[in-house]
Short mmCIF file of the C-alpha atoms (twelve columns), coordinates in Angstrom:
data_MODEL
# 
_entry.id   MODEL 
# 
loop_
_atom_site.group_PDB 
_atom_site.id 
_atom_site.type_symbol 
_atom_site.label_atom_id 
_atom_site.label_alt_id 
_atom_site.label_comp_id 
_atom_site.label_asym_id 
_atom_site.label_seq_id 
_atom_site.Cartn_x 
_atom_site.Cartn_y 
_atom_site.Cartn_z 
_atom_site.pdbx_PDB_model_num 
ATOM 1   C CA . UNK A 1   -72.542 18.090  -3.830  1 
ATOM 2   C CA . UNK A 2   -71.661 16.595  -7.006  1 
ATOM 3   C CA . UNK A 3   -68.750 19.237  -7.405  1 
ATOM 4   C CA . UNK A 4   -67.735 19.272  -4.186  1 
ATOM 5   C CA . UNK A 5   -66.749 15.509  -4.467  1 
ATOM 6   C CA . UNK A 6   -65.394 16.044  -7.679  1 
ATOM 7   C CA . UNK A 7   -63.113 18.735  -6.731  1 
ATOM 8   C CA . UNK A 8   -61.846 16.797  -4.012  1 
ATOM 9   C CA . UNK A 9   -61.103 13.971  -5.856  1 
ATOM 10  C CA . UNK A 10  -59.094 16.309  -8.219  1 
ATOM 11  C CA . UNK A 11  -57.304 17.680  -5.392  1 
ATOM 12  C CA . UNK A 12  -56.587 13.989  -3.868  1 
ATOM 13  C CA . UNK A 13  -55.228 13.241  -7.727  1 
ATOM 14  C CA . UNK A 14  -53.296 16.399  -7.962  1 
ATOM 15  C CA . UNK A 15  -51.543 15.478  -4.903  1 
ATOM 16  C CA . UNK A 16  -50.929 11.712  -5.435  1 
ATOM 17  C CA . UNK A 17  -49.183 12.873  -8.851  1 
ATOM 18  C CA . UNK A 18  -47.580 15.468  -7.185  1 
ATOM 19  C CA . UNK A 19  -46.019 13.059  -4.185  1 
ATOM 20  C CA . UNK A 20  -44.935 10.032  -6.490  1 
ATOM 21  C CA . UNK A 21  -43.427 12.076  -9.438  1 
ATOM 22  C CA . UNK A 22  -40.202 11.441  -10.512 1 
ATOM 23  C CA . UNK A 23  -37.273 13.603  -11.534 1 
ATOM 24  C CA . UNK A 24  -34.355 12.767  -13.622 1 
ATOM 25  C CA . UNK A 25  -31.325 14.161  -14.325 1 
ATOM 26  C CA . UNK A 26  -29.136 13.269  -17.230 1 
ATOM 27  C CA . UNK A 27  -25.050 14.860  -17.570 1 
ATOM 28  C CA . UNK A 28  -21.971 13.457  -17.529 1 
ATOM 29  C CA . UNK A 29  -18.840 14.546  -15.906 1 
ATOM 30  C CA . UNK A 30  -15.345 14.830  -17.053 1 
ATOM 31  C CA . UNK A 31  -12.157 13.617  -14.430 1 
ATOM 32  C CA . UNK A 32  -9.121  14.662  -16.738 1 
ATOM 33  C CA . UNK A 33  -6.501  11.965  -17.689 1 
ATOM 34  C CA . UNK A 34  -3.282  11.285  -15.843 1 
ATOM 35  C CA . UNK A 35  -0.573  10.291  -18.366 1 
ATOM 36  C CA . UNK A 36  2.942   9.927   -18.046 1 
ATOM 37  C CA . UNK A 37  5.273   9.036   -20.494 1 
ATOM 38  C CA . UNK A 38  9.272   8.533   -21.045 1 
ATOM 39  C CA . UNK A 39  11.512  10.184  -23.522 1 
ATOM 40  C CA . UNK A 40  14.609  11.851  -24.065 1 
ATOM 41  C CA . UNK A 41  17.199  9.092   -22.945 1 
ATOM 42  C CA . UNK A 42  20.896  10.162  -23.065 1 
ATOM 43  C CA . UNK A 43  24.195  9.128   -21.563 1 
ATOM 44  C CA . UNK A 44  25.994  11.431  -19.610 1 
ATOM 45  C CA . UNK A 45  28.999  9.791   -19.299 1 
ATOM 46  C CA . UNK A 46  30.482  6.107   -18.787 1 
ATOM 47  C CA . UNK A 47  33.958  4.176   -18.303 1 
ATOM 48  C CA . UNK A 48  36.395  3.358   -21.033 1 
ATOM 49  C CA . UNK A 49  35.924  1.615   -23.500 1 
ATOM 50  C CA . UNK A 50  32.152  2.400   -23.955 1 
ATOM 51  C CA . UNK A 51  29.331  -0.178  -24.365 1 
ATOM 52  C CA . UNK A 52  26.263  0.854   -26.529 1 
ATOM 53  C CA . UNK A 53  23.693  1.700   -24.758 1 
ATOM 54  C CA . UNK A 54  20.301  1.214   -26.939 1 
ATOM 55  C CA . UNK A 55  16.835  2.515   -25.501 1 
ATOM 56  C CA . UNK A 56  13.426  1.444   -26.701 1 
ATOM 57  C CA . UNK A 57  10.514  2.156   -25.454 1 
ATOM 58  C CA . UNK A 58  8.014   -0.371  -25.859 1 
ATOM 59  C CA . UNK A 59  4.900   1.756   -24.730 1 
ATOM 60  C CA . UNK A 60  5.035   4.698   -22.548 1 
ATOM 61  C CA . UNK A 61  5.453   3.114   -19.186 1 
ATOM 62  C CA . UNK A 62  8.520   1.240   -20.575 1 
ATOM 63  C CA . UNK A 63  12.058  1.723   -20.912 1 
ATOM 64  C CA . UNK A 64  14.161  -0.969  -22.493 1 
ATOM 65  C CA . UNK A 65  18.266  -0.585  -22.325 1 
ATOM 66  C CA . UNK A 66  20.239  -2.990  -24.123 1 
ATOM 67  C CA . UNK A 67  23.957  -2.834  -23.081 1 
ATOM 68  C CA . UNK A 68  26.567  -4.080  -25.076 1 
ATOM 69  C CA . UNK A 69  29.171  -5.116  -24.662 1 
ATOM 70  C CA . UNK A 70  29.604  -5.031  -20.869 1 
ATOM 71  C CA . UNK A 71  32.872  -6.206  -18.640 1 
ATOM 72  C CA . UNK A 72  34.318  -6.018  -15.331 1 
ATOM 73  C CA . UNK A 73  34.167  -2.627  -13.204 1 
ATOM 74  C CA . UNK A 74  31.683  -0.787  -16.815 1 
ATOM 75  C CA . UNK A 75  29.733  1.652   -15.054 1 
ATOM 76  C CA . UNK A 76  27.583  4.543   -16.918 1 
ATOM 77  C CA . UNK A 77  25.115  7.844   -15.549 1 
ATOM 78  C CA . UNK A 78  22.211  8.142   -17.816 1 
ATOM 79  C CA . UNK A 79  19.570  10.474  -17.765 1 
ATOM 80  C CA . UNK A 80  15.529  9.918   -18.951 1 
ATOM 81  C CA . UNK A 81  12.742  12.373  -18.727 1 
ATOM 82  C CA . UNK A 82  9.037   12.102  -17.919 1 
ATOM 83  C CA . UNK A 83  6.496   14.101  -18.954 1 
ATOM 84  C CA . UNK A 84  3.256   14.476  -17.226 1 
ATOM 85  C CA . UNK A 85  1.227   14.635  -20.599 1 
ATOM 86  C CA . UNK A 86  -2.040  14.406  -19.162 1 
ATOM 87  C CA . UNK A 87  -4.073  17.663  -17.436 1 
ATOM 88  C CA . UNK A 88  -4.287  16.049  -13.660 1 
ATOM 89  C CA . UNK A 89  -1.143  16.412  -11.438 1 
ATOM 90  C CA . UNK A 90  0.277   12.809  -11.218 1 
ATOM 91  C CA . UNK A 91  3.086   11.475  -8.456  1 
ATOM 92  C CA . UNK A 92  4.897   8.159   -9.102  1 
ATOM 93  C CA . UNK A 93  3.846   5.024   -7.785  1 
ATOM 94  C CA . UNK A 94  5.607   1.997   -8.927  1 
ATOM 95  C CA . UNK A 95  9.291   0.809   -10.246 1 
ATOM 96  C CA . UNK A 96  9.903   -2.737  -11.474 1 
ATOM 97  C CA . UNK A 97  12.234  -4.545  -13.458 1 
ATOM 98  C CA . UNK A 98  9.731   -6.269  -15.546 1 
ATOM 99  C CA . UNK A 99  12.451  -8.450  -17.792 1 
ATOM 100 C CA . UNK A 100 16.137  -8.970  -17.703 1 
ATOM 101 C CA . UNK A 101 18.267  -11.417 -20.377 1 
ATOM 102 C CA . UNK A 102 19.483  -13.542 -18.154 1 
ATOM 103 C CA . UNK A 103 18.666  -12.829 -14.135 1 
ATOM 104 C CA . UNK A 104 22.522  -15.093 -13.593 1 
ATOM 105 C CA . UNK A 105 23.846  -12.507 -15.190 1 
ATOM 106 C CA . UNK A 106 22.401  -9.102  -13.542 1 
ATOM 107 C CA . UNK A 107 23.525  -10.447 -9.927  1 
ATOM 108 C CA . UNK A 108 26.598  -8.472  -11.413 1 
ATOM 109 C CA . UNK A 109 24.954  -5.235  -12.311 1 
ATOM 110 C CA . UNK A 110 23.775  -2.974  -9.666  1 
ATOM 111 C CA . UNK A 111 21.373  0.203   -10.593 1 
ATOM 112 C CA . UNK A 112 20.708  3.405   -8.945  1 
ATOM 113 C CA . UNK A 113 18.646  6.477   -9.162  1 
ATOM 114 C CA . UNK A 114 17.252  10.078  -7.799  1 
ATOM 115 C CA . UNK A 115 14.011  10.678  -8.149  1 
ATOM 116 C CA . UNK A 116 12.560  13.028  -10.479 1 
ATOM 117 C CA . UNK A 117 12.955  15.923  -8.259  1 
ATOM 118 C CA . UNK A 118 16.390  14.428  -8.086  1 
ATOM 119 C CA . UNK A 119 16.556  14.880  -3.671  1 
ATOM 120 C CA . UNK A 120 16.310  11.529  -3.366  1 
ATOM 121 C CA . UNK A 121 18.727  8.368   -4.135  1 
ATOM 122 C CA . UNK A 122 17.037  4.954   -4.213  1 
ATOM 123 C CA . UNK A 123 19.692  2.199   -4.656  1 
ATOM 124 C CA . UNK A 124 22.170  1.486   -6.065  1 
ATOM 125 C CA . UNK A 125 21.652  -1.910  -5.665  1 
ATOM 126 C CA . UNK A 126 21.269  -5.321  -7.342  1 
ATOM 127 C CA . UNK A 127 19.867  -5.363  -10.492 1 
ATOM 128 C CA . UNK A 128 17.615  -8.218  -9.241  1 
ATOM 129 C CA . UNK A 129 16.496  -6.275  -6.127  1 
ATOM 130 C CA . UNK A 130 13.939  -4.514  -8.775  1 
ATOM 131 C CA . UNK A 131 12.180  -7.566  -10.305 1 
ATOM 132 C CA . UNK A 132 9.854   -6.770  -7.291  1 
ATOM 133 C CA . UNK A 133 7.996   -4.413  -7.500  1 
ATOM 134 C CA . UNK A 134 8.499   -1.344  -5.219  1 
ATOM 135 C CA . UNK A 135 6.770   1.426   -4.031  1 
ATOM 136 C CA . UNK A 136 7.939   5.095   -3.676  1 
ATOM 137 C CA . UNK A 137 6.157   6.285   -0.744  1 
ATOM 138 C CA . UNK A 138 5.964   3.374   1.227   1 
ATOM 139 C CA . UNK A 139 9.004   0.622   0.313   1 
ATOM 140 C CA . UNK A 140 11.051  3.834   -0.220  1 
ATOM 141 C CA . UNK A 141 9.856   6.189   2.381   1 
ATOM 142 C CA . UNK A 142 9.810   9.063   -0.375  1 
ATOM 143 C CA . UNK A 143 7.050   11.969  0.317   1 
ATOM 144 C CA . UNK A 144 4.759   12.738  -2.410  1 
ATOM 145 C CA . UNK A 145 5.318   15.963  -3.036  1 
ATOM 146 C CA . UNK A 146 9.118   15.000  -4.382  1 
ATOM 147 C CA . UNK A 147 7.734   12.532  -6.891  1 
ATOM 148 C CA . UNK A 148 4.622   14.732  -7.816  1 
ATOM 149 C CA . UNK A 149 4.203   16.130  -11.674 1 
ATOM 150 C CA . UNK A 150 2.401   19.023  -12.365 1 
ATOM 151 C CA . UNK A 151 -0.055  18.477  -15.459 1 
ATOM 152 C CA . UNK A 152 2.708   19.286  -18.604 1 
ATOM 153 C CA . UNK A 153 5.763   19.471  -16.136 1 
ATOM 154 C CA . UNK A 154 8.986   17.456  -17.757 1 
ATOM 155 C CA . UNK A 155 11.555  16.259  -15.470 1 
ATOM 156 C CA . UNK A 156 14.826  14.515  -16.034 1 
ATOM 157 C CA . UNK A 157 16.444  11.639  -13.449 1 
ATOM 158 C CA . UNK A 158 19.526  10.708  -13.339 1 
ATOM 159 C CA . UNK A 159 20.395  6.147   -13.751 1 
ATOM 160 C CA . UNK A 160 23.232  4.954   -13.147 1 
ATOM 161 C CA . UNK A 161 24.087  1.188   -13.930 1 
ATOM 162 C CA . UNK A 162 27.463  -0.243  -13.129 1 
ATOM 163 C CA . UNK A 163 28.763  -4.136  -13.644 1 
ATOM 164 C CA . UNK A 164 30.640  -5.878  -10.235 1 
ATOM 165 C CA . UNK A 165 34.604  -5.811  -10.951 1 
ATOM 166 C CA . UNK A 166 33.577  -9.727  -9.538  1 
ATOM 167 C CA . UNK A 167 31.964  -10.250 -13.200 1 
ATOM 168 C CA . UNK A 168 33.260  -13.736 -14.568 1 
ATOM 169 C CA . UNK A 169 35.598  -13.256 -17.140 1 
ATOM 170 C CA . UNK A 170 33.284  -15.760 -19.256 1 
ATOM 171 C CA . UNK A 171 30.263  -13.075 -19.278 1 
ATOM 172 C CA . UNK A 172 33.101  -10.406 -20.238 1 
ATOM 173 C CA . UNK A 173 31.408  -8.909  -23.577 1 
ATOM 174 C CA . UNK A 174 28.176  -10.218 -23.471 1 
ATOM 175 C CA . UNK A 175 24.970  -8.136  -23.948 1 
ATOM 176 C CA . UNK A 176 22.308  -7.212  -20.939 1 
ATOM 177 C CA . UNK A 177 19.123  -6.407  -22.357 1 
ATOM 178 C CA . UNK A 178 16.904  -5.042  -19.640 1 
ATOM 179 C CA . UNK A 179 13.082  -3.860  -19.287 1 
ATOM 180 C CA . UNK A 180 11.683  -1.194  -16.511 1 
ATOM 181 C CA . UNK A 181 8.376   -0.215  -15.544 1 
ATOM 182 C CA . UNK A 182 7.433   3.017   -14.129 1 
ATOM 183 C CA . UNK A 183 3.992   3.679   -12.697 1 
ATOM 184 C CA . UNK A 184 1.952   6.437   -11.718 1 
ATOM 185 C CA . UNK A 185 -0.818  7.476   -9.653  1 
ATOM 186 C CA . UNK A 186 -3.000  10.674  -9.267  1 
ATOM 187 C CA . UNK A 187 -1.820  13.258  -7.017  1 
ATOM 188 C CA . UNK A 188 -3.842  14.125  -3.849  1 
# 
């Protein structure tokens, strides 16, 4: 009797331990990155006489032109190219004027651009339009796949920047210094 009751409690302990155990799990899992990055500014052409145009790049999300000098009716195409340097496919999410000289004095500058796939024009307009910050798919009704990256993929877009014949004679040589912010997103 003695072992029966003893083997039952071993079997009612055997299955308590059994019903409450616990398992863990320990890993870790790996997204990729999404990085994208400017380079590779150039000026394709421009009116007579030339300004400088000067490109920095503060970090890799910003593009800095400094123009000098400008004047009435100055107009230039540029070109800058993105890479996607990280291993996700990325598609561009943001554009914003983050900084500007003197705001006054881009009233008289407007800017365009195609998007990287270069199908479609946003602009050109005011130089102050873009201190707000605008959306491709939805402010600019541009589908994703013509502003997606593939992970590595390089693509060039075409800026061009031109000053209102309207410019006051008084800001006739002065220097625009100007700051944009491109943004991007991970591509569903």
């Amino acid at each position: 009797m003695f072992a029966v009751i003893l083997t039952a409690l071993a079997i009612v302990g055997f299955s308590y331990a059994a019903w409450f155990s616990s398992v863990y799990i320990n890993g870790a899992a790996t997204v990729g990155t999404i990085d994208l990055e400017h380079y590779n500014f150039g000026v394709v052409g421009q009116t007579t006489p030339a300004a400088a145009i000067t490109p920095s790049y503060p970090d890799a999300y910003h593009l800095t032109l400094t123009i000098s000098p400008v004047y009435p009716g100055w107009s230039a195409n540029m070109t800058v190219t993105v890479i996607n340097d990280g291993n996700l496919p990325l598609k561009f999410y943001s554009f914003q004027m983050t900084s500007v000289s003197d705001t006054n004095f881009a009233n008289y500058f407007s800017l365009g651009f195609l998007t990287p796939s270069n199908t479609y024009n946003v602009g050109p307009t005011g130089l102050n339009y873009y201190s707000t910050l605008h959306l491709y798919e939805t402010d600019w009704s541009i589908p994703a796949v013509a502003i997606t990256l593939q992970p590595g993929a390089t693509q060039a877009s075409t800026i061009t920047l031109s000053v209102s014949p309207s410019l006051p004679m008084s800001w006739s040589g002065q220097t625009l210094t100007v700051t944009f912010e491109l943004q991007a997103t991970l591509a569903t």
